[in-house]
C-alpha beads as a LAMMPS data file, in Angstrom:
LAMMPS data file: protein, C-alpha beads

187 atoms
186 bonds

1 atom types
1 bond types

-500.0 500.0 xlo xhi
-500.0 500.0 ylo yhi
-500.0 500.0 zlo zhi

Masses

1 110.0

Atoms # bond

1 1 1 0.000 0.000 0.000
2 1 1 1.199 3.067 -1.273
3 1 1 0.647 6.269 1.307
4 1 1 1.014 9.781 0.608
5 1 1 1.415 11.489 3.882
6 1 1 -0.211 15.213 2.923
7 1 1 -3.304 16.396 2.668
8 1 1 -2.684 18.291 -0.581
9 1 1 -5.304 18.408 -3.372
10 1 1 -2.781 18.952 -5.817
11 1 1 -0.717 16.433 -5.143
12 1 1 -3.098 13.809 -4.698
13 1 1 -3.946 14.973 -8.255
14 1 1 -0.769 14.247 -9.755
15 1 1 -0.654 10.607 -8.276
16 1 1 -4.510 10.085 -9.394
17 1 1 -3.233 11.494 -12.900
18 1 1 0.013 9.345 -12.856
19 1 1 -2.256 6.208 -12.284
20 1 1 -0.867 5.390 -8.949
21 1 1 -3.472 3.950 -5.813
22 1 1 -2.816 5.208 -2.394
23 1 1 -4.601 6.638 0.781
24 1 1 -3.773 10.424 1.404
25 1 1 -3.063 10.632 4.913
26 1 1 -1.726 13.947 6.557
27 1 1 1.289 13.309 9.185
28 1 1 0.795 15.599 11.652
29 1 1 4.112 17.197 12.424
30 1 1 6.432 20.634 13.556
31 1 1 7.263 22.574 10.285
32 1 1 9.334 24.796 12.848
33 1 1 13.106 24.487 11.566
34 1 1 16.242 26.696 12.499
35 1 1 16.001 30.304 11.273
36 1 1 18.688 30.644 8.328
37 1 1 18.330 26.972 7.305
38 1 1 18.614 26.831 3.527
39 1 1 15.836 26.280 1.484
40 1 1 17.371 22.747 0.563
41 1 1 17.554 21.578 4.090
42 1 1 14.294 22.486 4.810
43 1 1 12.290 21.063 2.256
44 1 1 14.123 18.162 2.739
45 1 1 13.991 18.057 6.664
46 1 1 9.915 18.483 6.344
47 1 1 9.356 16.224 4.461
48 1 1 11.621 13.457 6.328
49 1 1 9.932 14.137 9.244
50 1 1 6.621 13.758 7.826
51 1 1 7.422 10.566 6.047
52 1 1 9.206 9.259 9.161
53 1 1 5.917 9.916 11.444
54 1 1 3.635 7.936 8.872
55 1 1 6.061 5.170 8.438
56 1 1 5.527 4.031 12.476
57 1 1 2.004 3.927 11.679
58 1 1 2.476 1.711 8.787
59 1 1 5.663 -0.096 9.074
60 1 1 5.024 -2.589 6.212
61 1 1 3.902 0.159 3.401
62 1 1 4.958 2.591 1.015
63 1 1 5.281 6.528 1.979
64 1 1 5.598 9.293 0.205
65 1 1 6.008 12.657 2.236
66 1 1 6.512 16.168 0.360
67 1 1 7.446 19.928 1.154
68 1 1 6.788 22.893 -0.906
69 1 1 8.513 26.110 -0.447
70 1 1 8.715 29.160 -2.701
71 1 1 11.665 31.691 -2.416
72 1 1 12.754 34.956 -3.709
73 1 1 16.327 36.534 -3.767
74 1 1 16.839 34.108 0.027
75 1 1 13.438 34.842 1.252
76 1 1 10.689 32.307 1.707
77 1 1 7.174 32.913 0.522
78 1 1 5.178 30.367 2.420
79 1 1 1.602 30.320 2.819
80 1 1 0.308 33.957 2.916
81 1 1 -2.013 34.735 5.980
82 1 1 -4.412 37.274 4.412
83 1 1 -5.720 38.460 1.503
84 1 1 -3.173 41.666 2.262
85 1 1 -0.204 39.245 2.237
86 1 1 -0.957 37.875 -0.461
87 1 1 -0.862 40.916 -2.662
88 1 1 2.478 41.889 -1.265
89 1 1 4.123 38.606 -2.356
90 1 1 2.512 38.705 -5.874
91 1 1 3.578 42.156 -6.039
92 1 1 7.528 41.037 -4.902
93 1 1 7.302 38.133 -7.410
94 1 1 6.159 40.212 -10.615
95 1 1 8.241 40.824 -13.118
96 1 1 11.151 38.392 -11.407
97 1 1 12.255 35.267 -11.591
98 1 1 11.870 32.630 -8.004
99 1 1 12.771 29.128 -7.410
100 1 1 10.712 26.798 -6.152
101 1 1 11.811 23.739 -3.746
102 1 1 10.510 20.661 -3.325
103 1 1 11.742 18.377 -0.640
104 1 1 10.208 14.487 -1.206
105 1 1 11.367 11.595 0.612
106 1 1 10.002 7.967 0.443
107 1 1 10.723 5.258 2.989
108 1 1 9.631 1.250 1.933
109 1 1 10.879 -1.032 4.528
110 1 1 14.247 -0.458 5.669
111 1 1 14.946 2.039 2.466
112 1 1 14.926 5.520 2.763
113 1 1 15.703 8.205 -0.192
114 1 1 15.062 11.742 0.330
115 1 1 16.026 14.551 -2.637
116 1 1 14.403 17.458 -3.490
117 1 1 13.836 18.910 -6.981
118 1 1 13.901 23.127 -7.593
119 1 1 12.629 25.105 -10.368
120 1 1 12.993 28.497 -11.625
121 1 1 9.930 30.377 -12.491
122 1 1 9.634 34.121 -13.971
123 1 1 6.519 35.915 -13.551
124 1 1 5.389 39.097 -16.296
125 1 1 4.974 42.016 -14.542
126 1 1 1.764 43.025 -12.951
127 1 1 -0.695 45.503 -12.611
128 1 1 -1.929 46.446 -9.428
129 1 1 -5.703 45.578 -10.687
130 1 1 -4.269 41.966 -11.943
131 1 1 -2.787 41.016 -8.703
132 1 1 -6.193 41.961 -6.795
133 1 1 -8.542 40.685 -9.092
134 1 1 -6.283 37.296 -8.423
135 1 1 -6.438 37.435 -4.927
136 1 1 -10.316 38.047 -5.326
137 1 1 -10.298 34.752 -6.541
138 1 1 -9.429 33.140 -2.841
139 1 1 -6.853 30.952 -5.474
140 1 1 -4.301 32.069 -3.841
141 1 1 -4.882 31.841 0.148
142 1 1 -3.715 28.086 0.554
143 1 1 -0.431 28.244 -1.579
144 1 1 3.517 28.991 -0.944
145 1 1 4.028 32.343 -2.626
146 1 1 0.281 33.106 -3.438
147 1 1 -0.248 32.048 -6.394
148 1 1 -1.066 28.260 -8.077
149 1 1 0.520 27.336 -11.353
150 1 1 -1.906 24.777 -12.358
151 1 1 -5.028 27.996 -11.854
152 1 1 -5.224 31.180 -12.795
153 1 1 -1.523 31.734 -11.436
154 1 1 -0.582 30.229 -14.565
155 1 1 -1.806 33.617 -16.527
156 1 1 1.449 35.037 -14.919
157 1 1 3.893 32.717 -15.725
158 1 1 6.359 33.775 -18.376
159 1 1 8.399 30.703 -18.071
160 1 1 9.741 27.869 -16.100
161 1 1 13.253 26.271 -15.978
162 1 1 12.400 22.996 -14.889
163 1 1 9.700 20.343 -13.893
164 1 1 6.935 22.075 -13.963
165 1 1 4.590 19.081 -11.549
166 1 1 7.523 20.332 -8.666
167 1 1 6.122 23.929 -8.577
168 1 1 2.201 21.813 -8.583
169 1 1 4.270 20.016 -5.902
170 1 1 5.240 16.677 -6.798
171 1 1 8.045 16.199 -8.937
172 1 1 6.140 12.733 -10.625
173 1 1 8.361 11.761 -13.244
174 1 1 11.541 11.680 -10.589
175 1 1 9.236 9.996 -7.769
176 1 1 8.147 7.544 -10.214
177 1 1 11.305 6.452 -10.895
178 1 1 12.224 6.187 -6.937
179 1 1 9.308 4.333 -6.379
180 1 1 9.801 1.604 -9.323
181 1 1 13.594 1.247 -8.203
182 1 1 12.239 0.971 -4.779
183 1 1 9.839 -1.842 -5.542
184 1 1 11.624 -4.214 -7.724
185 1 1 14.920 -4.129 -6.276
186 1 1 15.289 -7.061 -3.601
187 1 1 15.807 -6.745 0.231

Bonds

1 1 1 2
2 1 2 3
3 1 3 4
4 1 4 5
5 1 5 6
6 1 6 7
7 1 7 8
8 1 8 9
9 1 9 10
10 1 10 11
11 1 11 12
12 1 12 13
13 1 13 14
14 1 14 15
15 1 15 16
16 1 16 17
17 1 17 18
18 1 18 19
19 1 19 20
20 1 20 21
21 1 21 22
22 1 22 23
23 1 23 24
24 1 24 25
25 1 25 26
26 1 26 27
27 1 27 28
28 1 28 29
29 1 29 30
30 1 30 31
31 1 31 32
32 1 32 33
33 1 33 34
34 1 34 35
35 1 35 36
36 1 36 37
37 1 37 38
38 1 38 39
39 1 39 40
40 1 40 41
41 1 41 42
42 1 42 43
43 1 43 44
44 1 44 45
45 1 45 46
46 1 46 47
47 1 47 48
48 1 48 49
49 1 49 50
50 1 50 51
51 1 51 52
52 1 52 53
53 1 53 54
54 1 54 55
55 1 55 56
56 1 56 57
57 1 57 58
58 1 58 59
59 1 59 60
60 1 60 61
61 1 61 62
62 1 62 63
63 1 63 64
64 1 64 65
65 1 65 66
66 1 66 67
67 1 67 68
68 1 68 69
69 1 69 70
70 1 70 71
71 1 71 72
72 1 72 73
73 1 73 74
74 1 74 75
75 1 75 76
76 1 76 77
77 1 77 78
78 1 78 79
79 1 79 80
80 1 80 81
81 1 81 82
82 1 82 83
83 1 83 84
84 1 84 85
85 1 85 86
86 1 86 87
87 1 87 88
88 1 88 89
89 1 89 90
90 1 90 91
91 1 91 92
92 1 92 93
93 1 93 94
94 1 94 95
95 1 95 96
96 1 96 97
97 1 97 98
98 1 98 99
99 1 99 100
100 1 100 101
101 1 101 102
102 1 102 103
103 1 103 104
104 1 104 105
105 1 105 106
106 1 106 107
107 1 107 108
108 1 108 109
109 1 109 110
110 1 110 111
111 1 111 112
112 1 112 113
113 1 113 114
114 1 114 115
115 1 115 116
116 1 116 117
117 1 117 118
118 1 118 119
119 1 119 120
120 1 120 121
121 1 121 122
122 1 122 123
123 1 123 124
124 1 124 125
125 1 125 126
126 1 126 127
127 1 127 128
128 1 128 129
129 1 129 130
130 1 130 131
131 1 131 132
132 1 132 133
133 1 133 134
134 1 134 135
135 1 135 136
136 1 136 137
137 1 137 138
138 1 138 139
139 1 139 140
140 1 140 141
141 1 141 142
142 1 142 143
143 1 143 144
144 1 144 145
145 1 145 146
146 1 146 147
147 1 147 148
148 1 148 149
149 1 149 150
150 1 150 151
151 1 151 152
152 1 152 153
153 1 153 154
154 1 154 155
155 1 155 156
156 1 156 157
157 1 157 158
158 1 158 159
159 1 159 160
160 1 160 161
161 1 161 162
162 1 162 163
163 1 163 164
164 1 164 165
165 1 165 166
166 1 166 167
167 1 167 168
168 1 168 169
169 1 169 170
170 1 170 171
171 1 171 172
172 1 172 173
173 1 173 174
174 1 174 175
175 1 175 176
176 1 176 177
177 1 177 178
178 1 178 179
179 1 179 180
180 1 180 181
181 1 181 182
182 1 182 183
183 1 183 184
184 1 184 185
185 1 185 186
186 1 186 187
């Protein structure tokens, strides 16, 4: 049994859409981490710790744990609090180019591989009017850096250097892979 330890509509997406079966189940955990811990570690650290805390629960089964961060010029851009904040980061992220970092990491048994995957995205520049008929929208409320690629977000996008399911927030193609080594390669 395959479980993806998140409660993330878009990511159970991309497993529905990549034909895999599994039960969604959010691990419960501290995203706390040390301040001026790089974007890498973090990412990476979250989602160990979520994948970790599922994996007691189900010691015989597959999971799959992610972490989604978006940053600009050193700065993260989580999950903005308020319609307010969430105009401010659109507003820093027009007309620039940000990375975004996904941390996965997927324990079977006694196997363990955690990565993470980062891609570079460059918004157009914005109007004022653009950014709050967006945030109108409520789109943006439940995402790192305000906006969602696979929405309306995507009418900013100029272009993307990279996999464009990690900035969704599930780099498929390179968890595939893990997964399939994972599972046919013996104990």
């Amino acid at each position: 049994m395959l479980y993806l330890a998140s409660s993330s509509p878009r990511r159970s997406e991309i497993l529905k859409m990549a034909g895999y079966e599994f039960t969604a189940e959010p691990a419960n955990v501290s995203e706390t981490v040390l301040r001026g811990t790089p974007p890498i570690q973090i990412v990476e650290q979250l989602s160990a710790r979520k994948a970790e805390t599922l994996a007691k629960l189900h010691p015989d089964d597959t999971i799959l744990a992610a972490d989604t961060i978006v940053v600009f010029k050193g700065r993260i851009l989580g999950k903005p609090k308020d319609m307010e904040m969430a105009k401010a980061m659109l507003k820093v992220l027009s007309g620039n180019v940000h990375q975004v970092y996904t941390g996965y990491t997927v324990i079977y048994g006694k196997k363990f591989y955690c990565s993470h995957e980062v891609t570079s995205v460059e918004f157009y520049p914005l109007t004022q009017k653009e950014i709050e008929d967006y945030v109108a929208t409520g789109e943006p409320l439940d995402k790192a850096g305000s906006y969602g690629i696979q929405g309306r977000g995507a009418l900013f996008v100029k272009r993307i250097n990279g996999d464009f399911y990690n900035v969704v927030g599930l780099p498929i193609a390179k968890i595939n892979r893990i997964l399939q080594s994972m599972w046919n390669r013996k104990e």
